[in-house]
Residue, then its C-alpha position, 0 to 999 in steps of 0.5 A: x500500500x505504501x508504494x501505491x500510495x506514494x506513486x499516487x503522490x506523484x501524480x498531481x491530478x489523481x492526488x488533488x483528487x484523492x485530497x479534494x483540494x478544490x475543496x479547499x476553496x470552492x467558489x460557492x457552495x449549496x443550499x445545504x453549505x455544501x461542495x455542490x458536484x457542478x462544480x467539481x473538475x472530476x472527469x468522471x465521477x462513474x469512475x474510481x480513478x484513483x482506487x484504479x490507479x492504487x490497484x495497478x500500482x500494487x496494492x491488493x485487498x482480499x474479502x474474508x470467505x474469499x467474497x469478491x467485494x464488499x457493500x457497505x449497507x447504511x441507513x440515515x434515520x432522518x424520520x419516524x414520524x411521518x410529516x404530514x406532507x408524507x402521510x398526504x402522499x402516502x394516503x393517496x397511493x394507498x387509495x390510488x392503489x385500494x391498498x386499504x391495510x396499507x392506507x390504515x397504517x398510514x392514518x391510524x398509527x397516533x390513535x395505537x401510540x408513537x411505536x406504531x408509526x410506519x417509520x419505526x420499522x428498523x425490525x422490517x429492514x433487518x429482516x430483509x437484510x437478514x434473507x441476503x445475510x446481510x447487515x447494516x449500520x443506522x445513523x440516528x439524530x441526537x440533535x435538539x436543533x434542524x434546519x426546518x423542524x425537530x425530527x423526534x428525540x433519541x430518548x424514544x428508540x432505546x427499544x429499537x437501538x437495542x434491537x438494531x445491536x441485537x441483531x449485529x447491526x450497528x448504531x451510528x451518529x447522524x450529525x445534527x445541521x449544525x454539528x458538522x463544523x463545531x466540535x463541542x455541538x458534535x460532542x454534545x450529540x455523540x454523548x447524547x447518543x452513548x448515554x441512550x445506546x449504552x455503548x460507545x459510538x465511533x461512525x457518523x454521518x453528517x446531515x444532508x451530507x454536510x461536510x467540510x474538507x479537511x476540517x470536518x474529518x478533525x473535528x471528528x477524530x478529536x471527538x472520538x470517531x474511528x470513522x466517517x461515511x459522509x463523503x458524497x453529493x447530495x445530486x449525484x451518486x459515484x465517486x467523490x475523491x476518485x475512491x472506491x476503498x476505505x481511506x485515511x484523509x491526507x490534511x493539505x494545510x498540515x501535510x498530514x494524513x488525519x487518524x481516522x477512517x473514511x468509508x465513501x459514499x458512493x449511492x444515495x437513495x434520494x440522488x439516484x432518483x432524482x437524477x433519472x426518469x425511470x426505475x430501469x435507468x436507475x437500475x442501469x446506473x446502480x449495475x454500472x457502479x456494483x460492477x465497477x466496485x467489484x471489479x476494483x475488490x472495493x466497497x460500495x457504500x449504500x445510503x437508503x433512508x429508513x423512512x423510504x421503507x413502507x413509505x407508499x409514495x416511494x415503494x420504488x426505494x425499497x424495491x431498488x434496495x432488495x434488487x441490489x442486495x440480490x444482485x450482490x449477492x449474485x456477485x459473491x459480495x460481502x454485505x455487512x455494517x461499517x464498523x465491521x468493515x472499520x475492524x476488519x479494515x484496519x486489521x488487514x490493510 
């Protein structure tokens, strides 16, 4: 690894790349404070330029039980209660579709009590996980402050966060709106957290993806966090910095590498929808980036919300999610959380 990364040193395009050095700088950013991918110089964001360029200068990664590649599963857990805008639309497609059981679970919940929202339903994703022997991590809001509404108060799941453990899942921090650029707001969050989950915390992902490079990955190991899953667009799905592997960032204003792990995010839910006109041109775009990921023996990050999952107006999110782990697992892949890819990570590389 050290030769490869070395080489890619040398190589000032893929090395600004890899260090998101336009990031440093940008012009503008978005909406959300965010790089927005307009204005980025990538060539190709479809392609893992610089996980291609470590494979053909030496560096190998080899799976446990031999898999060919590795999909890291995640779950952003924006909601669980559904606002009031979801319940319209759900409503409607319910009745659109007769689906009158359906229409029930969406109206009636409040009358049975907060734990039968249709957004509660971590128990429902792990059981599909689980038919691909699967797993996968959950970031969860501990936040008391959002951008447009407060979404629900950690203290409600610890039933649900101790099922996700029991389970050999994992619970993650979803970094508040304005957590992403301030230690003590982070620190706040992550000990709000430990304190409901009863364990220590060590991923994280910022809220809609809010990022700032290099400062938010030292924010983050200063706090405690042995790895990060943020780095993505919130309109585009591929490869941010060129990488389709776990990495160390490399800190352009210390010259240092910072001691913590990044997994990227290669495909949003929410993105790849947005970004087509049909069910079959996202598929076509999510087949292109599972092959190319196992032909580089890398890891594809998924993000798919929780609240996408018995949502009727979006019954095309969950659909797409057991297609992909059906084909990865036709692909001898490895489907597992983030932190055991962490673990294993750090052991082996």
């Amino acid at each position: 690894m050290i030769r490869s990364y070395n080489a890619l040193r040398e190589n000032t395009e893929l090395w600004d790349l890899y260090t998101r050095k336009e990031e440093y700088a940008p012009k503008r950013l978005d909406q959300y404070g965010c790089f927005p991918y307009a204005d980025s110089t990538c060539a190709d964001i479809l392609k893992p330029a610089v996980s291609e360029f470590l494979i053909d200068n030496g560096f190998r990664i080899a799976y446990p039980d031999n898999r060919q590649f590795a999909v890291c599963l995640t779950h952003d857990v924006d909601e669980i209660y559904p606002p009031f805008s979801h319940t319209v639309y759900s409503s409607l497609t319910c009745l659109k579709e007769r689906d009158f059981n359906g229409l029930s679970r969406q109206v009636c919940w409040k009358a049975q009590g907060k734990k039968k929202s249709p957004y509660r339903n971590f128990k429902e994703i792990i059981k599909m996980e689980e038919r691909y022997g699967a797993c996968s991590s959950f970031y969860f809001l501990a936040t008391d402050a959002d951008i447009y509404r407060f979404r629900y108060s950690i203290g409600d799941l610890a039933d649900e966060l101790g099922q996700i453990i029991d389970s050999g899942g994992e619970v993650g921090l979803h970094g508040g709106y304005y957590a992403y650029d301030n230690s003590a707001t982070i620190r706040v969050e992550k000990r709000r957290l430990e304190q409901v989950l009863g364990r220590k915390v060590i991923g994280c992902r910022n809220h809609y993806l809010r990022f700032k490079v290099p400062d938010t990955w030292e924010i983050l190991k200063k706090e405690g966090f042995s790895y990060d899953t943020t780095l993505g667009y919130n309109e585009m799905i591929g490869f941010r910095n060129g990488m389709c592997h776990p990495f160390r960032p490399y800190n352009l204003n210390t010259d240092k590498e910072i001691d913590i792990l990044e997994i990227p995010l290669a495909i949003m839910d929410s993105a790849l929808f947005d970004m087509v006109h049909s069910y079959r041109d996202a598929w076509e775009l999510v087949q292109r980036l599972i092959d190319t990921v196992a032909s580089c023996r890398g890891v594809l990050t998924l993000n798919w919300h929780s609240n996408n999952f018995f949502c009727p107006f979006r019954a095309h999110f969950p659909e797409m999610y057991e297609q992909i782990l059906q084909y990865c697992q036709t692909k001898n892949a490895w489907m597992t959380n983030s932190c055991t890819i962490v673990d294993w990570w750090k052991k082996n590389t």
